[in-house]
Backbone as a printed PyTorch tensor [residue, N CA C, xyz], in Angstrom:
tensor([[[103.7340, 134.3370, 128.2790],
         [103.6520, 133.0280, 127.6630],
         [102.3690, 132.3280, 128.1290]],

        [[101.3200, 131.4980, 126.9010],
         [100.2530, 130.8970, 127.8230],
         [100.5990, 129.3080, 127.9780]],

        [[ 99.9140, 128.8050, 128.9160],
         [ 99.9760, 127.4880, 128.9310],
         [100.7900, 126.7370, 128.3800]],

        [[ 99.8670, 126.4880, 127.0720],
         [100.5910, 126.1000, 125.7480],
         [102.0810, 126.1990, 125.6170]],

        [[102.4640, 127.3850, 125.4250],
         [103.7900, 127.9670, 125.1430],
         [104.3740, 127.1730, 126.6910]],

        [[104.2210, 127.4230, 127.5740],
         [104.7410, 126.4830, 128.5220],
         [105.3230, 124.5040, 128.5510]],

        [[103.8730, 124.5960, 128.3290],
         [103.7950, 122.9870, 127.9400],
         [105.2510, 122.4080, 126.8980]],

        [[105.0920, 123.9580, 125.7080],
         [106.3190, 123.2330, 124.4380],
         [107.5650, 123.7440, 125.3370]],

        [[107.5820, 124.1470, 126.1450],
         [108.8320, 124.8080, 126.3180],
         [109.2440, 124.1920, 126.9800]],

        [[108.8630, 123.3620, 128.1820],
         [109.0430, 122.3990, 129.1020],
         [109.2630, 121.1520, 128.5880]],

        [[108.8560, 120.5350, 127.6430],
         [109.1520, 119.6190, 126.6450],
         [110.3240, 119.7690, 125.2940]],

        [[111.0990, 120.8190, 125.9830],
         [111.7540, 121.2790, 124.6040],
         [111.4670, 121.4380, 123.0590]],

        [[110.4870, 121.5940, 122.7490],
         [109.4230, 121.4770, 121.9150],
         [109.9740, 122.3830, 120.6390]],

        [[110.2620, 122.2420, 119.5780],
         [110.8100, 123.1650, 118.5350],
         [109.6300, 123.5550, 118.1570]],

        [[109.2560, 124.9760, 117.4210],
         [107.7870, 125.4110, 117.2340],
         [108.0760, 125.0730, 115.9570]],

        [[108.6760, 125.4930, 115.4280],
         [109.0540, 125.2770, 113.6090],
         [108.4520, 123.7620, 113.1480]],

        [[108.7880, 122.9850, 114.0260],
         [108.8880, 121.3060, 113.9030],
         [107.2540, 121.1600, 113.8550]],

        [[106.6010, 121.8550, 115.2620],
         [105.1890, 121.8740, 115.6890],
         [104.1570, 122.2590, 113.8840]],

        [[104.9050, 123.6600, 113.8100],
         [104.3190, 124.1000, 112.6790],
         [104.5230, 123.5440, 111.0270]],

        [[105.2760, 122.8630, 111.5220],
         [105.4330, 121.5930, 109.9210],
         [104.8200, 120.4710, 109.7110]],

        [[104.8120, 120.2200, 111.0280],
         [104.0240, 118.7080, 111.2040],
         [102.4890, 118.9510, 111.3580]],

        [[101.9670, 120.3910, 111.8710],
         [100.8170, 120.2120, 111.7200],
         [ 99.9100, 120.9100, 110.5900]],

        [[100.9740, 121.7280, 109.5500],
         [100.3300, 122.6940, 108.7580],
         [ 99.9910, 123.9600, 109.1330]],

        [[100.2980, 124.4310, 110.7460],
         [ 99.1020, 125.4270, 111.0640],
         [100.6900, 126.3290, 110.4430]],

        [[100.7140, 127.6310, 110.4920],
         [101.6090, 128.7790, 110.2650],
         [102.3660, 128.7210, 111.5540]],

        [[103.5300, 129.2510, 111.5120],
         [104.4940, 129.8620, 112.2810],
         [104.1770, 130.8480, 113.5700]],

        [[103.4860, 131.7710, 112.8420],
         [102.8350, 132.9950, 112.9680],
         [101.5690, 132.3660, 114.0910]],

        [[100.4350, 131.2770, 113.9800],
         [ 99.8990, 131.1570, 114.5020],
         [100.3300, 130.2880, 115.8500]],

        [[101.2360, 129.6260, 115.4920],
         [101.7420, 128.8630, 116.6580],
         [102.2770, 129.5160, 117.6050]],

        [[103.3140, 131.0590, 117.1560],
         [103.9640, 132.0510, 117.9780],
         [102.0160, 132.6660, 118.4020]],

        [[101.3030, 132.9590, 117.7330],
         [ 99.9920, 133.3940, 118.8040],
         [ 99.2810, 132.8560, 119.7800]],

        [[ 99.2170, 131.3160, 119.8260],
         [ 98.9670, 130.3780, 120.4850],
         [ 99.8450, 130.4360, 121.8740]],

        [[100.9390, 130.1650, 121.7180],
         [102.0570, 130.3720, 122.8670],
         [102.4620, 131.2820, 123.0310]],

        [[101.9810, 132.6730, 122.7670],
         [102.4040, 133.5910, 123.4500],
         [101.2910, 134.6940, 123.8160]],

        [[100.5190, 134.6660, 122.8850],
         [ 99.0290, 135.7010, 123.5750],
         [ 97.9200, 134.8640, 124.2970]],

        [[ 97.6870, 135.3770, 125.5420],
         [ 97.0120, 134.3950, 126.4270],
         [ 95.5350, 134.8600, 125.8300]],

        [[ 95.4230, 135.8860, 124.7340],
         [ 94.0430, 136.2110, 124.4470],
         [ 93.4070, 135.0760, 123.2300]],

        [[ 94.8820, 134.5630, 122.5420],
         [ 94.4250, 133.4260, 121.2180],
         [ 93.4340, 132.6850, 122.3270]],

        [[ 92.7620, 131.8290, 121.2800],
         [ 91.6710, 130.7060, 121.5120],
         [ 91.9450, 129.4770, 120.6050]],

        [[ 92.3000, 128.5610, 120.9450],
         [ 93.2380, 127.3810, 120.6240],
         [ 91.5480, 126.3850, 120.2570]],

        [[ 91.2830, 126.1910, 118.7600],
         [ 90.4980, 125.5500, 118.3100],
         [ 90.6200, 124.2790, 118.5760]],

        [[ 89.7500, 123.1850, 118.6310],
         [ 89.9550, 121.8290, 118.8130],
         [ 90.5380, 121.2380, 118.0980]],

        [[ 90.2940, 121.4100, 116.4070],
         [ 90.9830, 120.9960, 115.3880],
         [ 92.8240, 121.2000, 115.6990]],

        [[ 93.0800, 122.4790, 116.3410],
         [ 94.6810, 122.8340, 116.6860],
         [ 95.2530, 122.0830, 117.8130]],

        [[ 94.6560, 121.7100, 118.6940],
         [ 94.7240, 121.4480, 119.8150],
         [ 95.5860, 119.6310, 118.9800]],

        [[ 94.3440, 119.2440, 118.3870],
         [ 94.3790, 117.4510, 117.9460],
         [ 95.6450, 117.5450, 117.4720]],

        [[ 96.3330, 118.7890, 116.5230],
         [ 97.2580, 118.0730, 115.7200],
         [ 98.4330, 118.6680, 116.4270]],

        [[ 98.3020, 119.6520, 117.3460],
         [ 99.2310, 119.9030, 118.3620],
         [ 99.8950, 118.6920, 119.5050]],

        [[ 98.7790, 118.1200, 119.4700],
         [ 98.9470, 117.2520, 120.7230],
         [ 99.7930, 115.6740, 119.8300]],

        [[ 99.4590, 115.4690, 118.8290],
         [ 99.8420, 114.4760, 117.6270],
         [100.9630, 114.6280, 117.1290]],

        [[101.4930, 116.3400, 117.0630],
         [103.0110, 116.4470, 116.6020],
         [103.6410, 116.4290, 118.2610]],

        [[103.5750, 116.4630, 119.0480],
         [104.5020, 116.3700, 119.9560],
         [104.4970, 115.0720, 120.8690]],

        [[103.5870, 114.0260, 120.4080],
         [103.7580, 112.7310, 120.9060],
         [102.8250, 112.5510, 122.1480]],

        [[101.7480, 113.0710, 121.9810],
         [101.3160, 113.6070, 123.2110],
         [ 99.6610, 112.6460, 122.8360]],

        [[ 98.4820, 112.5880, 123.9240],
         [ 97.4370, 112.0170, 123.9830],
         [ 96.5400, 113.5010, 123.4120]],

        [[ 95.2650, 113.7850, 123.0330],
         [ 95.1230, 114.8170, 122.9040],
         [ 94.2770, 115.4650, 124.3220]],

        [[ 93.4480, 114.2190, 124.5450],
         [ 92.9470, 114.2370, 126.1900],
         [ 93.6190, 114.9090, 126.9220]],

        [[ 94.9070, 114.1730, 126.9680],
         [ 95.8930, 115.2660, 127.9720],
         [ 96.0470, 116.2010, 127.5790]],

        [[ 96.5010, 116.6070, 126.4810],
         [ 97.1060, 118.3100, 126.4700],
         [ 95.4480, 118.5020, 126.3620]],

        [[ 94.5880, 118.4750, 126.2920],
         [ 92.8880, 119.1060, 126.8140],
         [ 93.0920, 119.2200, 128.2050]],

        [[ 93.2220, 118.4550, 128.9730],
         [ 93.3240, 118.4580, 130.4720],
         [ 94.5820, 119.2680, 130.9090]],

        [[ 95.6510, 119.2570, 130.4850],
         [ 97.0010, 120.0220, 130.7150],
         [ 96.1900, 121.7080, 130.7100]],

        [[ 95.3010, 121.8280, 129.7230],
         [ 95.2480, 123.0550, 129.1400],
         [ 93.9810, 123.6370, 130.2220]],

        [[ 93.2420, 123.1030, 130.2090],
         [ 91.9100, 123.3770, 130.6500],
         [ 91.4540, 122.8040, 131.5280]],

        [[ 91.8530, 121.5780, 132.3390],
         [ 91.3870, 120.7870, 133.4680],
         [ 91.3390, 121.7790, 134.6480]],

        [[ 91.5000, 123.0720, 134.4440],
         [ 91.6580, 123.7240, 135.8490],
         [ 89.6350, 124.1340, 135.8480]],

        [[ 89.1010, 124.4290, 135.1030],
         [ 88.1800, 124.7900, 134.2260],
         [ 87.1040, 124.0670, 135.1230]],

        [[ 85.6600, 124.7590, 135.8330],
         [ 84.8180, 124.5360, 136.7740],
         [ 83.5710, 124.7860, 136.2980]],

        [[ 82.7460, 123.6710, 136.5570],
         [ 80.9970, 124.1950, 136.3190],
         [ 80.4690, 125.2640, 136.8650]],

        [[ 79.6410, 126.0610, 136.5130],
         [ 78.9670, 127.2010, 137.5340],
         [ 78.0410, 126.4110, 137.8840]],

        [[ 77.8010, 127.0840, 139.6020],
         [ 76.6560, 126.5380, 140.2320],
         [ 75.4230, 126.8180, 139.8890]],

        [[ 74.6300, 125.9020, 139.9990],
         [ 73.1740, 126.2560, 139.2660],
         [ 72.0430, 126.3170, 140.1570]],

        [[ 71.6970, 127.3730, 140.3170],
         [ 70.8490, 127.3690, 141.5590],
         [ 69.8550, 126.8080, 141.7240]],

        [[ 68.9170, 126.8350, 140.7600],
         [ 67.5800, 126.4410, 140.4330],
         [ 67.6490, 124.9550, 140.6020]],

        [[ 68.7120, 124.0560, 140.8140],
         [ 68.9900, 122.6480, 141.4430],
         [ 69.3790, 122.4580, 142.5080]]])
């Protein structure tokens, strides 16, 4: 399960509900929350975060706040 799929699951989150309210497919929402290889577009992210009552900032930060600059040497 990635993140995502966490996040709805912990929120009791119906995917069906997710995938009605935002248009995306069934199919893509089960790829989202369950292959940690999907790549969750920004556009998905906005209306993900909009059907579940959510800020979209946060589920950005929920998702990716772990996420670090590389050091740059040449500074």
């Amino acid at each position: 399960m990635t993140k995502l799929g966490e996040i709805l699951a912990k929120r009791s989150v119906n995917k069906s509900m997710v995938a009605r309210r935002t248009g995306l497919s069934k199919a893509r929402i089960n790829e989202l929350t369950l292959n940690p290889s999907a790549k969750l577009r920004a556009d998905e992210l906005y209306l993900i975060a909009k059907a579940i009552d959510m800020e979209p900032c946060d589920l950005l930060n929920l998702l990716y706040g772990h996420l670090t600059l590389q050091h740059d040497a040449s500074h």
